[in-house]
N, C-alpha and C positions, 0 to 999 in steps of 0.2 A: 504494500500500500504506500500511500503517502505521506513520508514523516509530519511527524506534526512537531512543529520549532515554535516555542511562543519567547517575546520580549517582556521582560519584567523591568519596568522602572520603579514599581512600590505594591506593597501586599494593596490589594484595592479592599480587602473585609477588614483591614487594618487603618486604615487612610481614610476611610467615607464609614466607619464603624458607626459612628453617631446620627448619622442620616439612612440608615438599612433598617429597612422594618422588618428582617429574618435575619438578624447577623451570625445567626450560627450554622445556619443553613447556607450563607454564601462564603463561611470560613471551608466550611467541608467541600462545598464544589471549587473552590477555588485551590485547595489542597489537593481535592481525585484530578484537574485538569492539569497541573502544575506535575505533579507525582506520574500521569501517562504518557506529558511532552517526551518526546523519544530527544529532545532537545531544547537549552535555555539560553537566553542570551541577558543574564543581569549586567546593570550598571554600574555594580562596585563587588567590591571584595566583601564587604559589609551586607548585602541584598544576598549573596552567593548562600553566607553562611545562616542567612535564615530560612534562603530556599532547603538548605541540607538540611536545616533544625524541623524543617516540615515533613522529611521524611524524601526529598528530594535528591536520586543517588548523584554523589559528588562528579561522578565522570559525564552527567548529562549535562551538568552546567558549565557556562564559559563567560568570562566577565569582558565585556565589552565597555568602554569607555565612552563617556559621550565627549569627553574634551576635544578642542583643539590643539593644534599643534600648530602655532602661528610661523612655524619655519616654511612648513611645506605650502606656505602660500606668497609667500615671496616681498618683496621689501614694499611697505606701503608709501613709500612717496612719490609727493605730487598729490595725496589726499585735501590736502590743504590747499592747496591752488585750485585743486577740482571745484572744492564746496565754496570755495568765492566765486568760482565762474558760476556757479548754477543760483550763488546769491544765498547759502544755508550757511548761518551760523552757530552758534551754542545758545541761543541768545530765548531761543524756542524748546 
């Protein structure tokens, strides 16, 4: 079949807990869907070990970064000259 890969940026029965009108019922689905992904993509080291603390095996997940890396985009100048020709200051 189709692997099924989900992204976790944050537990959503943990985050929106106080607005769910079955929060224990969307702890447990969100634990069996997390727990079947054949693969995880979290955002930190920190998300990793809670997805494991859920019973999530450690070799499905993989920490992805959302950072930049202001090298691989190359020297910003002339940004300053751009935003007066187009008349954009800080001022807004």
């Amino acid at each position: 079949g189709v692997p099924r890969l989900v992204e976790v940026n944050a537990l959503l029965s943990e985050e929106q807990h106080e607005r769910l009108h079955f929060p224990m019922l969307a702890r447990r689905t969100e634990s069996s869907v997390l727990r079947g992904a054949d693969g995880i993509a979290a955002i930190s080291s920190v998300m990793r070990g809670r997805l494991v603390e859920l019973g999530v095996p450690a070799d499905r997940v993989r920490i992805f970064t959302m950072a930049v890396d202001p090298r691989r985009f190359g020297d910003p100048a002339g940004v300053e000259s751009r935003r007066a020709e187009l008349g954009w200051d800080d001022s807004h």
